[in-house]
C-alpha positions in Angstrom: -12.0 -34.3 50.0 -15.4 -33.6 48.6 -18.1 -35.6 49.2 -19.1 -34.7 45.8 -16.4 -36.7 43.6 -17.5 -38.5 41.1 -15.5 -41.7 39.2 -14.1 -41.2 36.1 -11.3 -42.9 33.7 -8.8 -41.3 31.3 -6.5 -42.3 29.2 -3.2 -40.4 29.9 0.2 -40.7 27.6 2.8 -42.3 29.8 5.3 -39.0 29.8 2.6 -37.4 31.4 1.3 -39.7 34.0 5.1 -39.6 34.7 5.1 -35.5 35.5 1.8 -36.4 37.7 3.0 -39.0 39.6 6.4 -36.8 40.1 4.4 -33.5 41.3 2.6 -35.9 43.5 5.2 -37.6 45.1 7.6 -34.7 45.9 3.9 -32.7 47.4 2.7 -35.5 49.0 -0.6 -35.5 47.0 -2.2 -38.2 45.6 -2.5 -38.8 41.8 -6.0 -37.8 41.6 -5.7 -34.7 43.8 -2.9 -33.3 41.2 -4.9 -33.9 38.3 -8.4 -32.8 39.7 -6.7 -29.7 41.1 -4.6 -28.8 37.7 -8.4 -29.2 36.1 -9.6 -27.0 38.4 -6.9 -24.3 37.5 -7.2 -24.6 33.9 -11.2 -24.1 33.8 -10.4 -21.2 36.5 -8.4 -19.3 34.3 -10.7 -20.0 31.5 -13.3 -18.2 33.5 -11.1 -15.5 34.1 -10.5 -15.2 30.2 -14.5 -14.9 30.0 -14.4 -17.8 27.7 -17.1 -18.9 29.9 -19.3 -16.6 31.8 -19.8 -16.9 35.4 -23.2 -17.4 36.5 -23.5 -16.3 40.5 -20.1 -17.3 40.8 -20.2 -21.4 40.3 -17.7 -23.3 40.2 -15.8 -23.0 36.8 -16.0 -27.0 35.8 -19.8 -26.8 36.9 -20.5 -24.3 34.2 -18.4 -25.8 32.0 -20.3 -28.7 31.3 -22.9 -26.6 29.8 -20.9 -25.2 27.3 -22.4 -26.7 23.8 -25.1 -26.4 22.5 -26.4 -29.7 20.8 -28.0 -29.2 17.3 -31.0 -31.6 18.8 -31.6 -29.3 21.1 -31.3 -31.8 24.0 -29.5 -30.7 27.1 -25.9 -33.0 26.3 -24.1 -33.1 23.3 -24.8 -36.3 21.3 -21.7 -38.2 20.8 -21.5 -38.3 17.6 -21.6 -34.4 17.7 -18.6 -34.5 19.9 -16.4 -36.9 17.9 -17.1 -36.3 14.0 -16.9 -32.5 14.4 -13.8 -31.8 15.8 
């Protein structure tokens, strides 16, 4: 494991906390290995779809969280960008 995990919380619907726990049981994983590695896949084959472009070859979630562009023009997205313009 990486020595550079950070903690987060989610909110997951029951059916699929369910599938996660499942996939982790029968691969001997543990819950937050299957999800951070089914993260990992996703933002890899968004990469691949050059719905993000690689920059020296980072790490596809690392150059994801640069991806908007905040009207302020401050380097994260204000909240209230995030939620009232979906």
């Amino acid at each position: 494991m990486s020595n550079n995990l950070v903690r987060v919380q989610i909110y997951l619907e029951p059916d699929n906390l369910y599938i996660i726990d499942r996939i982790a049981k029968e691969k001997k994983l543990t819950r937050s290995k299957v999800i951070r590695d089914a993260i990992e896949k996703h933002a890899t084959k968004l990469v691949k779809k050059d719905l993000f472009k690689r920059k020296g070859g980072k790490n596809a979630l690392i150059e994801m969280g640069g991806m908007g562009v905040s009207k302020t023009g401050k380097v994260g997205l204000n909240v209230d960008e995030i939620y009232l313009n979906d």
